[in-house]
C-alpha positions as CSV (number, residue, x, y, z in Angstrom):
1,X,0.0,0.0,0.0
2,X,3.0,2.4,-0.2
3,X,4.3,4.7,2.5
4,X,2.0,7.2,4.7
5,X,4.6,8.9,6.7
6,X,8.1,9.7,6.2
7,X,11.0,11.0,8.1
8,X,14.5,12.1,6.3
9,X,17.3,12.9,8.5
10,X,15.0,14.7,12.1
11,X,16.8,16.5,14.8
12,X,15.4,18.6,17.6
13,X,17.1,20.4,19.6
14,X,15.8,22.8,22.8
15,X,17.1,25.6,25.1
16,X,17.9,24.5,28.7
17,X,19.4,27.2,30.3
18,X,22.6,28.2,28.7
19,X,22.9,24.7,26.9
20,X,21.1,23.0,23.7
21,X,19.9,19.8,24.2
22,X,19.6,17.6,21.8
23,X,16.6,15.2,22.0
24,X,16.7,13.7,18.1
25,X,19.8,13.0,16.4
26,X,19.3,12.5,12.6
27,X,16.4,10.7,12.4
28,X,15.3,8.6,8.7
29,X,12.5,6.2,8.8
30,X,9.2,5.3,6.1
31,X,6.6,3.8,7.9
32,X,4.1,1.9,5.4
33,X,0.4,2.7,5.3
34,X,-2.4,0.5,6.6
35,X,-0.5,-1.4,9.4
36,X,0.8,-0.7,13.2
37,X,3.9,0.7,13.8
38,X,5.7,1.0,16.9
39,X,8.0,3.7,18.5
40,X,9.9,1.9,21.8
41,X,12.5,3.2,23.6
42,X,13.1,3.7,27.2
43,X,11.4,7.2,29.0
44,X,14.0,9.9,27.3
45,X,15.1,8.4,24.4
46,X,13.0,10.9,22.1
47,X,10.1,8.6,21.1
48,X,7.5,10.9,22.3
49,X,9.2,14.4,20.4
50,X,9.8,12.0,17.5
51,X,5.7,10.8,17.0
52,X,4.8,15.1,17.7
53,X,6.8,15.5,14.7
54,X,5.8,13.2,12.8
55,X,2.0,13.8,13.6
56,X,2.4,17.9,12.9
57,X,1.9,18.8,16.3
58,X,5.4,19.6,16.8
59,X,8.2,21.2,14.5
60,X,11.7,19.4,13.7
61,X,14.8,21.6,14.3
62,X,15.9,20.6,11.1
63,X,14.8,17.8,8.7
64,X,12.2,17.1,6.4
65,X,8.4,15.5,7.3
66,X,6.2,13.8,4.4
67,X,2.9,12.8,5.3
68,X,0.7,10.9,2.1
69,X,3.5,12.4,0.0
70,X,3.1,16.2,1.0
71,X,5.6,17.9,2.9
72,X,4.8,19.1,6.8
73,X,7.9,21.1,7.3
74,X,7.3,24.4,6.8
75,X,3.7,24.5,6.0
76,X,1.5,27.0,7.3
77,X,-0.3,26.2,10.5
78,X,-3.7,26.7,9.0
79,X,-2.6,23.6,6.8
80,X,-1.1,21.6,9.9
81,X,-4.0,22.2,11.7
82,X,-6.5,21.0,8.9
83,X,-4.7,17.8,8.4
84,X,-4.7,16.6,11.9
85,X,-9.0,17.3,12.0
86,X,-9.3,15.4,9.1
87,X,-6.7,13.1,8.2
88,X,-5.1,12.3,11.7
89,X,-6.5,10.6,14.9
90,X,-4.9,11.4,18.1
91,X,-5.2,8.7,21.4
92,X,-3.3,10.3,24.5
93,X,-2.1,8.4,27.9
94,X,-4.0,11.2,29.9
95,X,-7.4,9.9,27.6
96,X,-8.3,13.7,27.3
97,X,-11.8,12.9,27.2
98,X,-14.5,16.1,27.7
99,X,-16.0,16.1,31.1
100,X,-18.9,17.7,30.6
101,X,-19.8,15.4,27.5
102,X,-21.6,11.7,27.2
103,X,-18.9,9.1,25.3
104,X,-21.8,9.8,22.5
105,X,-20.8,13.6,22.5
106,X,-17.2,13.0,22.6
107,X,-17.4,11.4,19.8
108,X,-19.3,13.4,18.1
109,X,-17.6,16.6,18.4
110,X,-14.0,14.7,16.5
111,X,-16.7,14.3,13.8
112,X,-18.0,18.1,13.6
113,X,-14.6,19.4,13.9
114,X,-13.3,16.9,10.7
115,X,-16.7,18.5,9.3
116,X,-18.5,15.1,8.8
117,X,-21.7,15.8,7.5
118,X,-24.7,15.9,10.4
119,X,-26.8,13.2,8.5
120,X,-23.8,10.5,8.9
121,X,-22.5,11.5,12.5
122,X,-25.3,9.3,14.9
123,X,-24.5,6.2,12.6
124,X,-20.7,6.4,13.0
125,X,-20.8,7.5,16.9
126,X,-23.0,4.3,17.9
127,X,-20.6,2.2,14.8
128,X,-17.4,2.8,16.5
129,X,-18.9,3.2,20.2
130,X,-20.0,-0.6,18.9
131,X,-16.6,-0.9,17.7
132,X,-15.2,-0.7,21.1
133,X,-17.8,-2.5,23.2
134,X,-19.6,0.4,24.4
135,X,-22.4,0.4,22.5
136,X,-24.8,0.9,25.5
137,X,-22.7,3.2,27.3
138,X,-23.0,6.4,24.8
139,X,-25.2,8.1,27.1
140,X,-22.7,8.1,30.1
141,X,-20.4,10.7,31.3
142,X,-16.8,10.0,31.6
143,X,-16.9,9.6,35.3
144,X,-19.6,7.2,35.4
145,X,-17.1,5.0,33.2
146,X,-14.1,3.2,34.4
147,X,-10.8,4.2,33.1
148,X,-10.3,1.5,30.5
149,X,-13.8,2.3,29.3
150,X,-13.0,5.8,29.2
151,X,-10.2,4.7,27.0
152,X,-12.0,3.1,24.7
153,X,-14.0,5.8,24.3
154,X,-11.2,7.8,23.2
155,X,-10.4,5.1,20.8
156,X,-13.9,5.0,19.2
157,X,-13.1,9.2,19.3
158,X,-9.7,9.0,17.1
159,X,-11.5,6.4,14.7
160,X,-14.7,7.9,13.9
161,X,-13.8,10.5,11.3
162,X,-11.7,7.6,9.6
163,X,-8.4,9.2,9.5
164,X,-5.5,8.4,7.5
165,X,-3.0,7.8,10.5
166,X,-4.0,7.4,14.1
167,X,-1.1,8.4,16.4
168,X,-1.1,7.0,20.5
169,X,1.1,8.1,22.9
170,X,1.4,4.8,25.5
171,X,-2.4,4.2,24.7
172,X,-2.4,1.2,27.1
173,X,0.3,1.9,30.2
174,X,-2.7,2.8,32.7
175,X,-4.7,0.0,32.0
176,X,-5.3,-3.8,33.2
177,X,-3.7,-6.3,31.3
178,X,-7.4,-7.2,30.6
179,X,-7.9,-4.2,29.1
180,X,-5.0,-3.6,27.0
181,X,-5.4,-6.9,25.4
182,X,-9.0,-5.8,24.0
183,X,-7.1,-2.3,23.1
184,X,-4.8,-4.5,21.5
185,X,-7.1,-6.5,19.7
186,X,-9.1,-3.0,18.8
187,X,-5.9,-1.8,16.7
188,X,-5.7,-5.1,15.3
189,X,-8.8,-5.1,13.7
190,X,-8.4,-1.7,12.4
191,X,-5.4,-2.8,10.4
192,X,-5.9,-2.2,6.8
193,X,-8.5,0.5,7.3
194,X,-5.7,2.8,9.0
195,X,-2.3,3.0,9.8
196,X,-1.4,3.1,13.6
197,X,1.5,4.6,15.1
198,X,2.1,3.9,18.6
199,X,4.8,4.9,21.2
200,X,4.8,1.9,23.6
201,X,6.3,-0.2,26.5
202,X,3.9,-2.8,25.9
203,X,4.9,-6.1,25.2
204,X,1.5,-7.2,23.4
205,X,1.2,-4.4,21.4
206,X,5.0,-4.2,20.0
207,X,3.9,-8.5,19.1
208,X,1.3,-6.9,17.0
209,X,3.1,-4.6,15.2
210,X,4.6,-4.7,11.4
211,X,7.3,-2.5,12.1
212,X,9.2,-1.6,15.1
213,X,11.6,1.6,15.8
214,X,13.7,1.3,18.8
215,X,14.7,4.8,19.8
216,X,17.8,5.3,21.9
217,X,18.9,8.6,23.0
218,X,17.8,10.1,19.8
219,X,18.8,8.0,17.3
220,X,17.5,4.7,15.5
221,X,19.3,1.4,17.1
């Protein structure tokens, strides 16, 4: 299926006090579309900066960015922000979920910001609410669900608008190994219909990967 996202030679570098330091050190990498690919490397070695820059949410000191074959370095931030409503999905450790929504609103609003026509939304919030066995919970509020159910939701969230690329930062380090197995299995089944790029420690979810980029201290091993 070709490559979605590509990396040629990325360094980033920030000010700490009177010194630079230098978090990535000349990274290259292609990462093919439709499959999982995994980011691992110990806390520090870059593999968070590295998946902000690859996902537009964060510039490279230097270095050049392709996502679906257009060039993110240097575009305008009207452009930046654009593709990540539309053609990105975002899944965050910290869930990010809105408080004062129902799992059915949250999911919602990732579909009225990527301008997903009204008519379509209810069918692809209960779809992908189904998707991630909540399919009876929509009318909940985040704290009425656990945290692996709130989770999930943010799963159903990133999937909805059917993205390009999905991007999750350590989607399943505060969850029951319970949980992150079905997590686990969710991404699985998505393969094909997405590409998913995932910064992990997990041991389950690296298994289930097609590729895998070990970080350490900034550069590829």
């Amino acid at each position: 299926m070709g490559t979605i996202l590509s990396a040629t030679d990325i360094r980033r570098a920030f000010p700490v006090g009177n010194q630079t330091i230098e978090v990535l050190k000349g990274i290259s990498l292609d990462i093919p579309a439709g499959g999982i690919a995994v980011l691992r490397g110990r806390s520090g070695s870059g593999k968070t900066t590295l998946m902000n820059i690859l996902s537009a949410l964060d510039p490279p000191t230097s270095g050049q960015v392709f996502f679906d074959g257009q060039e993110l370095t240097g575009a305008p931030e009207r452009v930046l922000s654009e593709l990540r409503r539309t053609q990105m999905g975002f899944i965050f450790q910290s869930v990010a979920l809105v408080g004062m929504m129902t799992a059915a609103e949250n999911v919602d609003f990732a579909l009225r910001i990527a301008g997903v026509p009204a008519a379509e939304r209810a069918d692809r919030v209960q779809k992908y609410l189904s998707l991630v066995g909540l399919g009876n919970k929509g009318k909940h509020m985040p704290q009425e669900l656990s945290g692996g159910e709130c989770q999930r939701v943010a799963i159903a969230r990133a999937l909805a608008h059917h993205p390009k690329v999905i991007f999750a930062d350590e989607p399943t380090a505060e969850l029951d190994s319970l949980t992150a197995l079905q997590v686990t299995k969710i991404f699985q089944q998505m393969k094909g219909q997405t590409t998913m790029v995932i910064a992990t420690h997990d041991e389950a979810l690296s298994a289930a990967a097609d590729c895998i980029f070990e970080i350490e201290d900034g550069v590829l091993k």
